[in-house]
C-alpha positions in Angstrom: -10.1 27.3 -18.3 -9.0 24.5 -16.2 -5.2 23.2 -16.5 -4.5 19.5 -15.9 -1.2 17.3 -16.0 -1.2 13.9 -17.9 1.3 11.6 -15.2 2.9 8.7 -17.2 5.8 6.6 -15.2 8.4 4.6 -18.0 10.7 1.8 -17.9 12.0 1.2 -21.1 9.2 2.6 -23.1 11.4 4.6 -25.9 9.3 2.7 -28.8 6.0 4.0 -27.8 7.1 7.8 -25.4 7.3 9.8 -28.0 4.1 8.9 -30.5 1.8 8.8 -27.0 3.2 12.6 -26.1 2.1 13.6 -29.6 -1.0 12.5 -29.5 -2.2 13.4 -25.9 -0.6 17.1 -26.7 -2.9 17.0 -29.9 -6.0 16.1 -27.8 -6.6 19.2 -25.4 -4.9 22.3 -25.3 -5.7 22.1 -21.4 -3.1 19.5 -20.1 0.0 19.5 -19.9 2.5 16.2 -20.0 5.2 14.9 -17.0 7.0 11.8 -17.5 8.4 10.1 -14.7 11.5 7.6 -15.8 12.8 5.1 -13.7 16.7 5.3 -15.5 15.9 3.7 -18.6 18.6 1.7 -20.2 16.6 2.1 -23.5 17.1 6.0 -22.8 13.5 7.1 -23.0 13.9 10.3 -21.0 16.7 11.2 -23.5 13.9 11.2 -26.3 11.5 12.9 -23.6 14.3 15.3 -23.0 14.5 16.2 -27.1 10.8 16.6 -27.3 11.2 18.8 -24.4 12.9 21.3 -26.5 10.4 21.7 -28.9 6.8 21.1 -26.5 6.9 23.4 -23.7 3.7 21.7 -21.9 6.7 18.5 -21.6 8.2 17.9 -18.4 10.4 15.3 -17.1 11.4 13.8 -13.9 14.5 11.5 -13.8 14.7 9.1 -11.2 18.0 6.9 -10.4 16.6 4.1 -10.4 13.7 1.4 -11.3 11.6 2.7 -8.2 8.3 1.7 -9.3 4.3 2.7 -10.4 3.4 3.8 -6.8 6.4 6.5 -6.0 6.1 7.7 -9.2 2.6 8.4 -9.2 2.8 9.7 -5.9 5.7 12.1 -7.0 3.3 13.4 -10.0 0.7 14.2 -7.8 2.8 16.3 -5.4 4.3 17.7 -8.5 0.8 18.7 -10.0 -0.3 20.5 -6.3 2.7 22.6 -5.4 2.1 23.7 -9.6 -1.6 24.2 -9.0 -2.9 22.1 -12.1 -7.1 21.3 -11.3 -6.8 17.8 -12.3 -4.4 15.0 -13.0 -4.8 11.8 -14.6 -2.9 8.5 -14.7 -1.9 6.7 -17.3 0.2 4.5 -19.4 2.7 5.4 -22.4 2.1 1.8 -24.0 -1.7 2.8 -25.9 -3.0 0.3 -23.8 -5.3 3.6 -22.3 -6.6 5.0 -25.6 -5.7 9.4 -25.6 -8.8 9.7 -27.5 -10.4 9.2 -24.1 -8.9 12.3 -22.4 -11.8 14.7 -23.5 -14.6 12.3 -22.2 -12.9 12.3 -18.4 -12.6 16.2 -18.5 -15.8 16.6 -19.3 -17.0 15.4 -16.2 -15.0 16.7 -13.3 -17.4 19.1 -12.8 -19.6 15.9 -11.6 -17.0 13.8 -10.1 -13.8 13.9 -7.8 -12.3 10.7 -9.6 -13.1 9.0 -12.9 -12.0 6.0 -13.7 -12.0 4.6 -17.3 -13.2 1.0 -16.5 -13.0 -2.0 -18.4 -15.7 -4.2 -16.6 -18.3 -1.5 -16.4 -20.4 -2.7 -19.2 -18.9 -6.7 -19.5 -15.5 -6.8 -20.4 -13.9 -4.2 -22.6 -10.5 -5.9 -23.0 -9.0 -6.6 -26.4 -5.5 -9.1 -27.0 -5.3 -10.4 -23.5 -4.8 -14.4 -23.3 -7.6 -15.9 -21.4 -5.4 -16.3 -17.9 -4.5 -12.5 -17.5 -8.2 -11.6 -18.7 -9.3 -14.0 -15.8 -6.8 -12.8 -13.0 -7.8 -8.9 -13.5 -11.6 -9.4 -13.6 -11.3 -12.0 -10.4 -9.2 -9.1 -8.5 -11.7 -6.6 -8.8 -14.1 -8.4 -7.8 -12.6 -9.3 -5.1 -11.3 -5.7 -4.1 -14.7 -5.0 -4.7 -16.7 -7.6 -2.5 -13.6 -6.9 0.3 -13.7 -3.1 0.4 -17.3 -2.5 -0.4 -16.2 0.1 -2.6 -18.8 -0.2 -5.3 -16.4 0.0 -8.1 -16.2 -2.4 -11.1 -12.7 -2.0 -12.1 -10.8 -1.4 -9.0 -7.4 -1.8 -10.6 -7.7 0.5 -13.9 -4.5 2.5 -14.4 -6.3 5.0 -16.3 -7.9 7.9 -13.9 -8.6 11.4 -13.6 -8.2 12.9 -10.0 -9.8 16.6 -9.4 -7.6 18.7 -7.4 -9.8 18.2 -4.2 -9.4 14.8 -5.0 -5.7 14.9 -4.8 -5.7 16.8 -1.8 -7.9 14.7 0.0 -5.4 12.0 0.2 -2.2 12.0 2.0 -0.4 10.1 -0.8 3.0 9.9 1.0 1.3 6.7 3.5 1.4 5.1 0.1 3.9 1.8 0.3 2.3 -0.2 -2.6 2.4 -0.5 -6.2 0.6 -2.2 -9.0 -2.9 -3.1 -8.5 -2.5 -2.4 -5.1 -1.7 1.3 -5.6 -4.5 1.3 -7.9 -7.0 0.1 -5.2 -5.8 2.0 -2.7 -6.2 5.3 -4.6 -10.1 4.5 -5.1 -10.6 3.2 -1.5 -8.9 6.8 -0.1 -10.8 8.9 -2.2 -13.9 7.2 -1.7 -13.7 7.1 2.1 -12.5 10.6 1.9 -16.8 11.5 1.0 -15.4 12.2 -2.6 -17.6 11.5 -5.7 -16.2 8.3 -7.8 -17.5 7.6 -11.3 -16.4 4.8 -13.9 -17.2 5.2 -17.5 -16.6 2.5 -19.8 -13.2 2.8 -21.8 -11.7 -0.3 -24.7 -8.4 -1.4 -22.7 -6.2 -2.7 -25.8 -3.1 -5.0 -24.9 -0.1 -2.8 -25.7 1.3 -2.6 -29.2 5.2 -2.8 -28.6 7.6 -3.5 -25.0 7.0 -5.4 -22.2 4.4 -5.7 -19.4 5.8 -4.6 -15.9 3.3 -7.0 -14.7 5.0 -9.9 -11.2 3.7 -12.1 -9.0 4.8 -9.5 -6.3 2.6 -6.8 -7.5 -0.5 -9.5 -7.3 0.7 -10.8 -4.1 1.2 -7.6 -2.6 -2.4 -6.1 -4.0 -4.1 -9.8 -2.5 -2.8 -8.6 1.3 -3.9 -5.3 1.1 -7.0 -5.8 0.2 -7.0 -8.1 3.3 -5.9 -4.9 5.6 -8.4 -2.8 4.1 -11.4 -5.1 5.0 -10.0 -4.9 8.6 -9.6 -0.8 8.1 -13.1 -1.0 6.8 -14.7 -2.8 9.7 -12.7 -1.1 12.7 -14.1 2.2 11.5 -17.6 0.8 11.4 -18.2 -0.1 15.0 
């Protein structure tokens, strides 16, 4: 039976850490959990730490500092190689990704290198989002999407499953991004590594308590590197 690890960075999400680690650890007996905290002031990798004790398929990583989505995720999927897990997904602690879900990616890794659970797949699957934010996702995928050629509707979903050819297709320590441009960037490196990408359609729901992590330099810093990746794109063409 196939292992996987369930990667999910925190800042300051003690309200919703523990109920999420509940319920993905009631959804498949085949994954396991790491949580990657960024120091906390609201000490959610003390209530990590305490579930810890009583969930053995809990781990925790403890980072000094707010260091962001990007090194965290690429911390998790060194973390899930050197421990030989076959698959590792991304995602958040908020219930913005629904753990329902889990069983439906699983299912198809024997068909796919990297799913991602899209909300633009079939329309727009996005439920409590004010009009602006709704309006600034759907317009950067489609530009990722038109820029990269990558022919992927939701080129910024933070909720993917990576097979472990997937992850080792990718040398995830070039990484210098975060955000939606960590996000793209994933997709585009598998993709271009000849890997198999599939979206299925998921229901993104707003997140129930904390704060977005959302900034103008995360959608600044996604806008040029899309830009590079066009030039990366067309160099390797001629």
């Amino acid at each position: 039976m196939k292992k996987g690890l369930v990667i999910i960075p925190t800042y300051n999400e003690a309200v919703n850490i523990e109920k999420i680690i509940y319920k993905l650890l009631s959804m498949s007996e085949t994954i396991d959990i790491l949580v990657i905290d960024d120091n906390s002031p609201d000490n959610t990798a003390d209530i990590v730490a305490r579930v810890q004790t009583r969930e053995k398929r809990v781990h925790l990583i403890r980072r000094a500092s707010k260091l962001g989505l990007g090194t965290a995720y690429v911390m998790g999927f060194d973390y899930a190689i050197k421990r030989a897990y076959d698959f590792a997904f991304e995602m958040d602690a908020d219930f913005s990704h629904n753990p329902g879900d889990i069983p439906r990616f699983i299912e198809l890794l024997d068909k796919a290198d990297l799913i991602i659970g899209s909300r633009y797949v079939h329309g727009v699957s996005v439920v409590n989002w004010p009009m602006k934010r709704l309006l600034l996702s759907y317009s950067a995928c489609w530009f990722a999407r038109v820029m990269t050629g990558i022919p992927i509707r939701d080129l910024t979903s933070g909720f993917k499953c990576y097979s472990r050819k997937a992850l080792e297709a990718v040398d995830w320590r070039t990484f210098q991004v975060d955000g939606y441009g960590f996000q793209i960037l994933s997709v585009f490196s598998v993709f271009h590594a000849g890997l198999n990408v599939k979206e299925i359609p998921i229901i993104f729901v707003e997140r129930r308590e904390g704060r977005s992590k959302m900034s103008k330099h995360i959608i600044w810093e996604a806008f040029w590197l899309v830009w590079r990746l066009r030039l990366r794109s067309m160099f390797k063409r001629r």
